[in-house]
Structure formats: C-alpha cells, structure tokens
C-alpha positions in Angstrom: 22.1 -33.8 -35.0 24.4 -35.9 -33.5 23.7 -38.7 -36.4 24.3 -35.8 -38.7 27.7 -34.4 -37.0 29.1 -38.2 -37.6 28.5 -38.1 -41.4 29.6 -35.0 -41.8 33.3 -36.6 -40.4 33.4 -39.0 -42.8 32.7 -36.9 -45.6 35.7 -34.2 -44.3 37.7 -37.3 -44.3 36.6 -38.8 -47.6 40.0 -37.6 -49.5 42.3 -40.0 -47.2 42.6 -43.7 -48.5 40.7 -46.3 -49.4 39.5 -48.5 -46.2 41.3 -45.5 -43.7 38.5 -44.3 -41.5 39.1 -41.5 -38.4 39.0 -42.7 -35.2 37.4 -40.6 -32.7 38.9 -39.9 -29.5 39.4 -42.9 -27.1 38.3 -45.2 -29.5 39.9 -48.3 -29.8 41.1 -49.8 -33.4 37.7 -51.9 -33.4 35.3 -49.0 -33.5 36.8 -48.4 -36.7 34.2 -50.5 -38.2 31.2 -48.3 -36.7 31.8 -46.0 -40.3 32.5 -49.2 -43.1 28.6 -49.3 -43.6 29.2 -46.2 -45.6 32.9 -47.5 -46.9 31.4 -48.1 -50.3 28.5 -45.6 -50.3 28.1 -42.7 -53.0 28.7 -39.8 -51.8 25.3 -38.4 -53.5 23.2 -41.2 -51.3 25.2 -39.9 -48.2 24.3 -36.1 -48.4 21.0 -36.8 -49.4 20.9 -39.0 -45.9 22.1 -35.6 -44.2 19.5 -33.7 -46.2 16.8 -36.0 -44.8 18.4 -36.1 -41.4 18.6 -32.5 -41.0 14.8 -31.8 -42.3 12.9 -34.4 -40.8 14.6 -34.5 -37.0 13.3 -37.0 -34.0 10.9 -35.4 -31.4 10.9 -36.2 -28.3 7.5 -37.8 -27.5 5.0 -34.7 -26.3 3.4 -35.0 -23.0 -0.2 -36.0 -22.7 -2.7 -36.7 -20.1 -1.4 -39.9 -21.7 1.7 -40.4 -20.4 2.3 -37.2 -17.6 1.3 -37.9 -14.3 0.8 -33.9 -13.9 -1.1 -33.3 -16.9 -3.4 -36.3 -16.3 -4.3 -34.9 -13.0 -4.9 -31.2 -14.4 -7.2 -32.8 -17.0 -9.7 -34.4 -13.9 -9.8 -31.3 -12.9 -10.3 -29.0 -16.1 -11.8 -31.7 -18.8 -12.7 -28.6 -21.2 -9.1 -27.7 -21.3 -9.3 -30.4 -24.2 -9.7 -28.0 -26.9 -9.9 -30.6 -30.0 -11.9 -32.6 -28.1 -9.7 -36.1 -28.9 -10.1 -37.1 -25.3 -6.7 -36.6 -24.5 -4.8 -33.5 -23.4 -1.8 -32.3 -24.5 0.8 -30.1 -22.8 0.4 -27.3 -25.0 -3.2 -27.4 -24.4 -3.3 -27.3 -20.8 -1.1 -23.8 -20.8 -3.5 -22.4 -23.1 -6.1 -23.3 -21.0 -4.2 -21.7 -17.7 -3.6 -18.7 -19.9 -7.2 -18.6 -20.9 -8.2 -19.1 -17.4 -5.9 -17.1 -15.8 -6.9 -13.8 -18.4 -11.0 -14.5 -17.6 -10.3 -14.0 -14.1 -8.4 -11.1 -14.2 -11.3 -9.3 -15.8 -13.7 -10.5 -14.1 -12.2 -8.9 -10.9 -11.1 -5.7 -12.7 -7.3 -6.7 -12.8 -4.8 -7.7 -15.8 -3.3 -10.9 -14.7 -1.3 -11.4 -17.3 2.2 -12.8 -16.7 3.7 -9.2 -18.4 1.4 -7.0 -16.1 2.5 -9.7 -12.9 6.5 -9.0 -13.8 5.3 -5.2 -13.9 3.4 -5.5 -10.4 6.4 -6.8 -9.0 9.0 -4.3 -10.5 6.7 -1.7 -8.9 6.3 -3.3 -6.0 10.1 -1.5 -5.0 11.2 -0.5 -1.6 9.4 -1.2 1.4 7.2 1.1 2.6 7.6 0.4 6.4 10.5 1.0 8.8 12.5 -2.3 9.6 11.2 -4.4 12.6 12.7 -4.1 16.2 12.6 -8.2 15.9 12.7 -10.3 12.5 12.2 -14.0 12.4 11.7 -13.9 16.0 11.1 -17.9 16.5 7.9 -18.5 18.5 7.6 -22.3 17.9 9.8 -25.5 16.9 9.3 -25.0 12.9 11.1 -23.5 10.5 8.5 -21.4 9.9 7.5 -20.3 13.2 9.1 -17.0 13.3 7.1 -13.4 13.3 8.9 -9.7 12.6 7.9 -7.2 15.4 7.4 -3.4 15.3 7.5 -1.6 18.9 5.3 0.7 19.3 6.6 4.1 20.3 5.2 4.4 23.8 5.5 4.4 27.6 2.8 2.4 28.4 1.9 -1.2 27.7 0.8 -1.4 24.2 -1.6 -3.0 21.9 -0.7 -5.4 19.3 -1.8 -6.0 15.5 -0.7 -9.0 14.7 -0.4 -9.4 10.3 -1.4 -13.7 9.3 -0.5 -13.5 5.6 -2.8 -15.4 3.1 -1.6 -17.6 0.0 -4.1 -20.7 0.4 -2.0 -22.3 3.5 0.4 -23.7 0.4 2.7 -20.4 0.1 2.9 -16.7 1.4 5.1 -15.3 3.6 4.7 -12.3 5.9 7.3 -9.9 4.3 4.1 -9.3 1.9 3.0 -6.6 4.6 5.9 -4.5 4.2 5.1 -3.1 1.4 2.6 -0.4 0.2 -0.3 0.4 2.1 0.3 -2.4 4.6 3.5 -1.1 5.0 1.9 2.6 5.8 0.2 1.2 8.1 2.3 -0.3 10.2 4.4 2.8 10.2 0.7 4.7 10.8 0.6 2.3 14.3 3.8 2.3 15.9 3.6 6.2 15.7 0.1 5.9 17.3 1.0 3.8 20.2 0.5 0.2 18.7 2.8 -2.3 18.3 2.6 -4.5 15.0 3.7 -8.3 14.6 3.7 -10.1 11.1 3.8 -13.8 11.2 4.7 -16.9 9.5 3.2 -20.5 10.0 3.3 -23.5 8.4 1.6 -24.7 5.5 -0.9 -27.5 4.4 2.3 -29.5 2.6 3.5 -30.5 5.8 0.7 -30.6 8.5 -2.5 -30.4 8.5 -5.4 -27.4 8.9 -5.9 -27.8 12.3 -2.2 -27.9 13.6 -2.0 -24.5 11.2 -5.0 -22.9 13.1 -2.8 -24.1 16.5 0.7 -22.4 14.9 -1.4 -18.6 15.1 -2.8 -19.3 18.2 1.0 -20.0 19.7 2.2 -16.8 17.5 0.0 -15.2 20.4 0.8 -17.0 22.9 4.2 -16.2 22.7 4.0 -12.1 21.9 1.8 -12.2 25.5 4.9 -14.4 26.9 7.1 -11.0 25.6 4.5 -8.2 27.1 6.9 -7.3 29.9 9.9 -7.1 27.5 8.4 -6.1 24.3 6.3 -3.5 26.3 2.6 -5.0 25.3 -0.7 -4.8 26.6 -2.2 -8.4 26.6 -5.7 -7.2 26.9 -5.5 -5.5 23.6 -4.2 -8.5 21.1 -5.8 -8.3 17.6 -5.4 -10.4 14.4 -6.1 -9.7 11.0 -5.2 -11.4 7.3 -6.5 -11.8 4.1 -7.8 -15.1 2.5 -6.3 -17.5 4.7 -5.0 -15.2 7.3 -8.7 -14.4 7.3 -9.4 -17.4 8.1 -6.8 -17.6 10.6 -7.5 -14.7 12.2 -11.2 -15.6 12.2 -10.5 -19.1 14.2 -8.6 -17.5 16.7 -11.3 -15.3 17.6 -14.2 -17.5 18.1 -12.0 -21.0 19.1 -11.7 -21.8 22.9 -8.8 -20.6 24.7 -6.2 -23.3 24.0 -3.8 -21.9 27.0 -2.8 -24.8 29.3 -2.2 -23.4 32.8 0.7 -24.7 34.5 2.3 -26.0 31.6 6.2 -26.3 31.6 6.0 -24.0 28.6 6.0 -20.9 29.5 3.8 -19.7 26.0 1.8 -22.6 26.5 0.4 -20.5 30.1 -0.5 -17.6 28.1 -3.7 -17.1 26.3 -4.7 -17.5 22.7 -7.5 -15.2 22.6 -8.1 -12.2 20.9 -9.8 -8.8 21.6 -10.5 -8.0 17.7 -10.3 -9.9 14.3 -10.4 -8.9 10.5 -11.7 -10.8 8.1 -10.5 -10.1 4.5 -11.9 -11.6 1.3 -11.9 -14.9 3.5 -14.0 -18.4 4.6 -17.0 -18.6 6.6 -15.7 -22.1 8.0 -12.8 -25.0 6.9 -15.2 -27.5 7.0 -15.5 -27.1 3.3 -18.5 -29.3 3.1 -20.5 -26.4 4.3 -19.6 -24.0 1.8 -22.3 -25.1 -0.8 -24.7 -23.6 1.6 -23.1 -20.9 2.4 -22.8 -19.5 -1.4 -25.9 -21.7 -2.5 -24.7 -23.8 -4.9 -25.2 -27.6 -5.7 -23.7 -30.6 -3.2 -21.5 -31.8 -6.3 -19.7 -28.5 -7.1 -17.0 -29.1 -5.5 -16.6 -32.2 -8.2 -17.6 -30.0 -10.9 -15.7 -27.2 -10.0 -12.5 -29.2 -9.7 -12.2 -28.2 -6.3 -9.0 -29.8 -4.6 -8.2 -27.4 -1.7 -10.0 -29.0 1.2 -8.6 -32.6 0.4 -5.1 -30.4 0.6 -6.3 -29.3 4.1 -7.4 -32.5 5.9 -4.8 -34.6 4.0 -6.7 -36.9 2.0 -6.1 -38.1 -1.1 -9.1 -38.5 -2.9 -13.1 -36.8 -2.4 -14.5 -40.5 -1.5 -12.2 -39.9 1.7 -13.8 -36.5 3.3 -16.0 -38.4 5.5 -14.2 -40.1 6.6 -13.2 -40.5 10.6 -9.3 -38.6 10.1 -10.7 -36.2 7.7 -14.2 -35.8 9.5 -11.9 -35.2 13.1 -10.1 -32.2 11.4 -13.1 -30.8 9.9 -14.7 -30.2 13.4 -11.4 -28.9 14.6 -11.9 -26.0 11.9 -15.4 -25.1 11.8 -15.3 -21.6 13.0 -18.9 -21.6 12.5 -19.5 -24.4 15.1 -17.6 -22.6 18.0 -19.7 -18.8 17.9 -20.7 -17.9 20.7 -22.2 -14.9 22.2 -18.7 -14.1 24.3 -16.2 -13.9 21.2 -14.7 -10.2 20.0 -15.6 -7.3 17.3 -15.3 -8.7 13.7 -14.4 -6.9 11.2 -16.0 -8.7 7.7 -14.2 -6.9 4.2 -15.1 -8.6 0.5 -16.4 -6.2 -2.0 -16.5 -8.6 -4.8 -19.4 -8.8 -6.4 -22.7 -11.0 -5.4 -22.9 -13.3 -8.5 -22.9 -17.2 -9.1 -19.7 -18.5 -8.9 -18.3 -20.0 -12.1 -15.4 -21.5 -10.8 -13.7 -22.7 -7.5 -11.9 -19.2 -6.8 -14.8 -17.2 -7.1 -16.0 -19.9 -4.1 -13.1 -19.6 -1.9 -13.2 -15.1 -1.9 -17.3 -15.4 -2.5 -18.7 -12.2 -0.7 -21.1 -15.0 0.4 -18.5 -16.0 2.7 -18.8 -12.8 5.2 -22.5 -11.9 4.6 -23.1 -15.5 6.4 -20.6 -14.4 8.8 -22.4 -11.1 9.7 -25.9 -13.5 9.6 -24.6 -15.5 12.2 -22.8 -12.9 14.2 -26.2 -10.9 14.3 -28.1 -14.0 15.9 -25.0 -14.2 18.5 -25.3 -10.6 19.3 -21.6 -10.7 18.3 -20.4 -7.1 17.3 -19.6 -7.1 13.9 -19.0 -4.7 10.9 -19.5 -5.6 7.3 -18.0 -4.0 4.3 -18.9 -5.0 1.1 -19.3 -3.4 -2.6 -22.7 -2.1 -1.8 -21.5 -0.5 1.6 -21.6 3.5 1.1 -18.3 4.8 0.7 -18.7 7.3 3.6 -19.3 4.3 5.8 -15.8 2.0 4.5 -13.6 2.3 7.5 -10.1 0.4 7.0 -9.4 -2.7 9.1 -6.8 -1.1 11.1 -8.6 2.1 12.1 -11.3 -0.5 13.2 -9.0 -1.8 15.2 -7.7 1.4 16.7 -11.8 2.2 17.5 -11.8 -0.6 19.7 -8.1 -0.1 21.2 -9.6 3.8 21.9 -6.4 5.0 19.9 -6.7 8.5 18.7 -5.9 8.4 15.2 -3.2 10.2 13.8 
C-alpha cells in the first residue's frame, strides 16, 4: 500500500512542470530523484502498475511448523493436526485442530466448550456467592504467591478448618475460583456451622518444581496451625480438599510424613503439616507419572503417543529421554503418594464420575476415574478409611465433599 500511496503522489502532481517532482517532508533536494524512474513514464503503464499493486498485494510469509518455533512443537505433539497431509503444518491448521479438539471433548464430557459458550460461562459466573474473607492474601510463605483468604468460623470454641487448594494443572488457577457458586455456598454453609474455611494459592510448575509445590500446601498448613490461638482454630481438625491438582495436593499432604521441624527458628516450620481429612476430586493416583500407564492400563509408550508433556513440566526436564534420569527420578519419589500409604493416614474422600472407558487422549488420562478406583484399591489393603464416588455410585449414597468432612469433624449440619 505504501508502494501504492507514492504513485498515487506523483500522479496528483503530474499537472506541475516538466522535471518538478514533490518532495516529501524532510527530504532533502537529492531524494528528488527517488520519483525520475517514472519522469518519462505513460501515465496508462503507471495506473495499470497501481492496478497490479493494489490486486495482487505482498503477504507476509505464513507460519509453519516450518519456520515457528511454537507450531513446530504443537505438531510433535498432534502430527494428525496436518490435515492435507503435506508433512508440514500450517498455522491455520493447527487452530482448526484445537477447535476440533477442543469441541470433541466438550461432548465427550457432556459440556459445550466452545469459546461462545466459555464467554457465556463467564458472564454467568457474576457476583460471588460467598461472604468476603476475614483475611485475603494473608502471606504464609516468601512467594508471591503464597498468600490464602480466610473465613472465621462463627464460634466460641476452637474451630475446624477446610482448607480450598485450587486446580489448573500446577501452570495457572487461582483460589478466588471458590468464591463463586456452589463453592461459594459452601463456605458460607461452614462458617455458619462452626467451621472455618481457608482458600489458598501456591506456586506453579513454571517456576519450581512438583515437589517444592507439594512443600508450599504443606506450609499453607503450617502456618493456619501457627494462627489457631488468634484465628480461633482447632489444630486437630485440619482438612484439605481440591480438584485436579488440588487433588493431588490435597492427597500428598495426607499420606506424606510430617514435614514439621521441631525447634526450628520458624515458628510455622514447628507446626505440623498433617491432615485429619482429604478430598480427592477428579485427580491423580501419584506424580510419578510413569506409573500412570498401570493405573489406567494402557501401553508404556502412551505417553509418546498421546503427546503427553505435563510430567516433563513437573520435574523440569526438557525432553522424555530425561525422566530417568537422577534429578528427574529424585522428584518423582518425592511425589509418589502412592509410595508413602500407610495404614496411619486420614479419611479420603475419592470423587470422579467420568465415565470408565479407554482414554483417547492425554486429558481423559490425567481426570481418568482410574485414578481414584486405584486409590480406593490401595486404601482397602491399608485399612485406610476411604469413600468413593463415582458415576455408578447410587445417587442416595453421593454425599458432597464438605458434608464428608463435617461427618468426620462431628458438625451437625445445618
């Protein structure tokens, strides 16, 4: 266009004299001669040259697997996103393909996930549905993100906590989420029944690893025990619960070790990490990803096939060649909850109702039912107490996560 807006000033100033060409602004006598190639041109061959500029303009060059970075790496993952099947993948292709992908899902689990119906979830989402915290962004650690929101309970004596780990894969989330519809109710549901609620915030996988994650919830306990004589809490009666990766969260805390350190300068660091109850929502058996394919019986390479990139994210390596390695291998063990069950750790409450099918792609891995109905397997041989909801569960015998938490608190509910 530009090309074209420069002819079109020569021909506005093709009445003037011969050999007198406009100068453009701060242009100095010699770039005069930048118009003279068309000084003795016909004026025919110069609007058919804006004719030709006009229809026929120069593209940029379009991004391929070729040369983007970011689309090369999406191809790895999804090669059938090639939908021509010329070995290379184009940009427009691999939005068609997350479009495609994103609309199978969505039916698959009942939903339209769509970006229209996501813009309409969120317009809906609207006002919070639970009062505002007596705390927000309380800091419990050194991170930015180590801050939790707290609700005190309306009650005389020491009370028992719920504490909220959102989910979001360890790469996003935040705990603001539980404000909102019927996790908002609830909290409003347990600080009129005598139990305090805490929602918190932790770090994610783009700046540390798994296992200092796990470490960030167990402190976010720590320090609401530090606050039981001022924030009125009973630290017998601490329970965690989350979806997905709070789920997961939730899950380590119950069955890791204590990771309090007696005597420690920090007084958070004294208190204990443990909990007295856990929920488990649409959530991992165990971190140590390798151990997934038996857990939801599928091949040792589906995790290739699959396209399955979320545990390298997790231990911080780069590459699958590097899982066994010695760094990765050290941070695997440090989040297998399934290695650290033992016959002394709390109630768990196990929730997926998906249903029991063959996976067909790395999210219907990570939320498999498969995940909690090893859970409740290995609870059994434990004698760990443990309640399982799934799709097949009779709906008389659903209970919700919190009023399995209230059960084992003895709260009346209200």
């Amino acid at each position: 266009m530009k090309a074209t807006q420069s002819i079109l000033g020569i021909l506005n100033n093709s009445n003037r004299p011969p050999g007198h060409f406009p100068r453009a602004p701060g242009c100095t006598p010699g770039g005069i001669r930048a118009h003279s190639t068309f000084r003795n041109a016909p004026r025919g061959l110069i609007i058919l040259c804006i004719i030709i500029a006009m229809c026929f303009p120069v593209k940029a060059a379009e991004k391929t697997s070729k040369n983007n970075k970011r689309i090369k790496r999406f191809f790895e993952r999804h090669p059938e996103a090639d939908a021509n099947k010329d070995g290379v993948c184009t940009e427009k292709e691999a939005r068609a393909y997350n479009r495609k992908m994103r609309k199978k899902q969505g039916k698959e689990r009942g939903k339209d996930n769509s970006r229209d119906s996501r813009k309409k979830k969120k317009k809906q989402r609207g006002k919070p549905t639970a009062p505002e915290p007596i705390f927000e962004n309380a800091a419990y650690g050194p991170h930015e993100r180590n801050v939790l929101d707290f609700w005190k309970a309306e009650s005389s004596d020491p009370a028992p906590v719920i504490i909220y780990i959102h989910g979001g894969g360890f790469i996003k989330g935040d705990k603001s989420k539980t404000r909102f519809g019927k996790m908002g109710a609830n909290i409003k549901k347990c600080i009129t029944s005598g139990v305090s609620y805490a929602a918190v915030n932790y770090r994610l996988r783009s700046t540390t690893t798994l296992d200092n994650i796990m470490l960030d919830a167990a402190r976010a306990v720590q320090f609401l025990r530090s606050k039981a004589k001022e924030w009125n809490i009973d630290k017998k009666r601490i329970a965690a619960f989350g979806s997905s990766a709070g789920g997961g969260a939730s899950l380590w805390l119950a069955v890791h070790e204590d990771v309090a350190v007696p005597g420690s300068k920090d007084p958070v660091l004294r208190e204990s990490s443990r909990l007295c109850a856990a929920g488990h929502l649409n959530s991992q058996a165990t971190y140590d990803c390798e151990k997934w394919a038996k857990i939801v019986d599928l091949p040792a390479s589906w995790a290739k096939d699959m396209g399955m990139t979320d545990d390298l994210g997790f231990y911080h390596i780069k590459s699958r060649d590097k899982v066994n390695s010695s760094e990765a291998t050290k941070i695997r063990k440090k989040v297998d909850m399934l290695a650290f069950m033992d016959k002394n750790d709390p109630p768990i409450y196990l929730h997926n109702t998906k249903p029991d099918i063959a996976p067909k792609n790395k999210g219907q891995v990570i939320h498999h039912v498969r995940h909690a109905k090893y859970l409740k397997k290995r609870c059994d041989e434990f004698g760990i107490e443990a309640l399982l909801i799934t799709g097949e569960t009779p709906k008389d015998e659903m209970i919700d996560v919190i009023d399995f938490f209230f059960r084992h608190f003895k709260i009346e509910k209200k």
